[in-house]
N, C-alpha and C positions, 0 to 999 in steps of 0.2 A: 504494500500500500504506500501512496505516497502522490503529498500536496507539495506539486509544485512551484515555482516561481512566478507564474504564469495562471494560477487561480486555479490549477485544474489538478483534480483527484485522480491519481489515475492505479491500476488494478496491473499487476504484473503476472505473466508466472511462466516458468520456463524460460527466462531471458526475454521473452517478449511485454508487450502492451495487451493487454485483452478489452481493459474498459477504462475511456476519459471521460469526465461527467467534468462541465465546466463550474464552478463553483461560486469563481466572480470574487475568492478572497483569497490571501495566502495564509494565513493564519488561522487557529482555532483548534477545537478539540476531534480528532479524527478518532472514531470505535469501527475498528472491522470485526465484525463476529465470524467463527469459522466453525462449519460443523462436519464433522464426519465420523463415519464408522468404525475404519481402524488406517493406520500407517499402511497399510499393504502395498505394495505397488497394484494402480488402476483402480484402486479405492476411491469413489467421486467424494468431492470436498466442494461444500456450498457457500457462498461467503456473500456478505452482507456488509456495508460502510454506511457509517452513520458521519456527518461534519455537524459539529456542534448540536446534535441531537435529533436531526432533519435523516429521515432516510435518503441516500442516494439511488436514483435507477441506474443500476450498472448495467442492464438490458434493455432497452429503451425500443428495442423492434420485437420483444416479446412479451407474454401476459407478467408474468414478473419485474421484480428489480435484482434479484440476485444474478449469481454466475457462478459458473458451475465449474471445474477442472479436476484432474484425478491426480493422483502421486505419480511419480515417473519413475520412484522405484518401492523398495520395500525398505522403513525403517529408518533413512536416513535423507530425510524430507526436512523442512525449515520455513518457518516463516519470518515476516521480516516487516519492518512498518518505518518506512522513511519519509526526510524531505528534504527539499533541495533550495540552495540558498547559494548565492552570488559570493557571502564571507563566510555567515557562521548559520549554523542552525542549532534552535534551543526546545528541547523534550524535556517535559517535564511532567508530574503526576502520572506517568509511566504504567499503568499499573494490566496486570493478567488475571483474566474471571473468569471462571466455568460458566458454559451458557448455562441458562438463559440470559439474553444482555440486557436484560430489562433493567437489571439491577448497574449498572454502569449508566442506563440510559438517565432513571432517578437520580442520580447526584449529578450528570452533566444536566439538568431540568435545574436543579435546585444551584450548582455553582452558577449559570448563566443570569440567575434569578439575584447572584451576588453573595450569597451563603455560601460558609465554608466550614473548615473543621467537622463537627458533631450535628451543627447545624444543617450539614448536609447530605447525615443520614435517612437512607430510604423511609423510617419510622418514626423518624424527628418531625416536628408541630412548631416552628421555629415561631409562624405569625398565631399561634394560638385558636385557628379556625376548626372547624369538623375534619379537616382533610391533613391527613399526615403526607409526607414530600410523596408518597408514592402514588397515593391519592389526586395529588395535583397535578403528576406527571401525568395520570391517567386519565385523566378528565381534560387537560388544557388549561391548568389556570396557575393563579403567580406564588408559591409559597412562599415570599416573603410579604404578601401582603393579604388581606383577611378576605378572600374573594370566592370563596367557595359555594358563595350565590350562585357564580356563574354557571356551578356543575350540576343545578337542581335538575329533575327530570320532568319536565312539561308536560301539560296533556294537550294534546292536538285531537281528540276528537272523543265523546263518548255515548255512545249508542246501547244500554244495557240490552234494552226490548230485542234489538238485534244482533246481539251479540258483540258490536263494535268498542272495542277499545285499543287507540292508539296514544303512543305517547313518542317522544322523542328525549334525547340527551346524547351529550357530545362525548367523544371517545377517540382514541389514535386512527389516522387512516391505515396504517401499517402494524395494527394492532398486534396481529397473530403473528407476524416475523420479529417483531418486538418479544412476542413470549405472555404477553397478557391477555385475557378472556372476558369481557363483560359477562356476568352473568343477573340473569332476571327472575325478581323473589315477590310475589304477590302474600294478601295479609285480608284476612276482614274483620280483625280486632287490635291491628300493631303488635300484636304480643306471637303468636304463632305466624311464621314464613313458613311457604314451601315455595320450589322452584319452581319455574315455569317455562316452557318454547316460546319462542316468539317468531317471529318472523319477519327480516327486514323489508321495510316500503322502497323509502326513499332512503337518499344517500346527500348531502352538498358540505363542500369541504368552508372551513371556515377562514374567511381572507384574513383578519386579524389574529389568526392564532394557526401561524403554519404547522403542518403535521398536523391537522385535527379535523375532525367532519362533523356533524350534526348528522343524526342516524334517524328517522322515522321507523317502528318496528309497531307493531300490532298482534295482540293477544290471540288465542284460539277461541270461538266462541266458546267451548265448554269452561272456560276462566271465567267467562263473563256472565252467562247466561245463570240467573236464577238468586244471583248475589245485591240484594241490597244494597250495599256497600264495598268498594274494592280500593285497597293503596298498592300500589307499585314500589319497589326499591331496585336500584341498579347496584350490583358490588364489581371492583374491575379486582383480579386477581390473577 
C-alpha cells in the first residue's frame, strides 16, 4: 500500500501496480485490511484500504471495492505499507489488528473527531451522550460532541390496519466490509425485545457525513399486524 506524492493511493503486489484511487491529498491515516485463509502458495488474499476512514474503491469496473491476489508462493509472502516523499516520510501510530477493522476504523472516527489517548477508545463516552465512540462510528455522528440526536430512528410511514411499518436510520454504506451488522429489535412494552427481519426500501447516501447513507427498511406485516402499540430499536454490532 502506499500514498503517494501525487495524492494517489495506490495497491501493489508482485512488483507491479494493480489499483490507483486518486485521493486529492498526501497525507493522513491509511488502514489496509487483509484477509485470507492461509500462506499457501495460490491462496487468494482480499484486501480492503480505508484513507482516513472513507472506504477506497480499488475496483471501480466491478460490483465491489476490494481486490483480490493470491501468494506466489508458500510461507514466505510479506506485506508492506509505504509512502513516498520528495525528503522524508513520517509513520506514525503504526499499529497491526486482527480483522475485523472495525475496531481501527472506531478510533481513526474518534482521532479525526480530535480525541486521543483513552478518549479514543472504541467504549469510551468522551462527550457524555447515549453513544459510546463505537456507537458514533456507526451511526455517523461526532463523539466529541453530544449529537447522538442525529442517530434516532424515524418513522417514515405507519399503517397498523395494513400491516405497514417503515422507518428509517443512518448507518455505514460499506457497513458489512467494515465488519458491522445493524440489527433490528421490536418491543410492545420497552421492557421485553425480540428481533426482527426487515427488509431494505430505499437507500441515499448522506452528502454531509461521507461514508454514511440513510436506509428506509420496512417491517413484515406479521410484526405489525394485530399490535396496538409497536417501538422499534436499531443496535449496530
Amino acid at each position: 500500500m502506499e500514498l503517494d506524492l501525487n495524492g494517489n493511493v495506490k495497491v501493489w503486489a508482485g512488483g507491479a501496480v494493480v489499483a490507483s484511487v486518486q485521493v486529492g491529498k498526501t497525507k493522513g491515516t491509511l488502514t489496509a485490511a487483509f484477509a485470507c485463509a492461509s500462506f499457501a502458495a495460490g491462496s487468494p488474499v482480499s484486501v480492503n484500504v480505508y484513507l482516513d476512514g472513507v472506504l477506497l474503491d480499488l475496483d471501480p469496473s466491478g460490483p465491489g471495492s476490494s481486490r483480490t491476489f493470491a501468494w506466489p508462493a508458500a510461507d514466505t509472502n510479506f506485506i508492506a505499507l509505504s509512502a513516498r516523499a520528495t525528503n522524508q516520510v513520517m509513520l506514525d501510530n503504526f499499529v497491526v489488528r486482527k480483522l475485523p477493522v472495525s475496531t481501527s476504523l472506531v478510533i481513526e472516527h474518534a482521532l479525526q473527531a480530535g480525541l486521543d489517548g483513552s478518549d479514543s477508545a472504541p467504549g469510551a463516552n468522551p462527550d457524555g451522550d447515549r453513544l459510546d465512540n463505537f456507537g458514533e462510528w456507526a451511526f455517523g455522528t461526532d463523539p466529541s460532541k453530544a449529537d447522538d440526536h442525529l442517530a434516532a430512528t424515524s418513522l417514515v410511514l405507519s399503517q397498523p390496519d395494513a400491516g405497514v411499518f417503515r422507518f428509517a436510520f443512518r448507518r455505514l454504506i460499506d457497513h458489512l466490509t467494515a465488519g458491522v451488522g445493524y440489527h433490528i429489535k421490536v418491543s410492545e412494552d420497552l421492557v421485553t425485545w425480540r428481533d426482527a427481519a426487515t427488509e431494505d426500501e430505499t437507500t441515499a447516501a448522506l452528502p454531509a457525513s461521507a461514508g454514511y447513507e440513510a436506509v428506509t427498511v420496512s417491517l413484515p406485516a406479521a410484526e405489525v399486524n394485530g399490535h396496538g402499540k409497536l417501538f422499534v430499536r436499531v443496535a449496530a454490532r
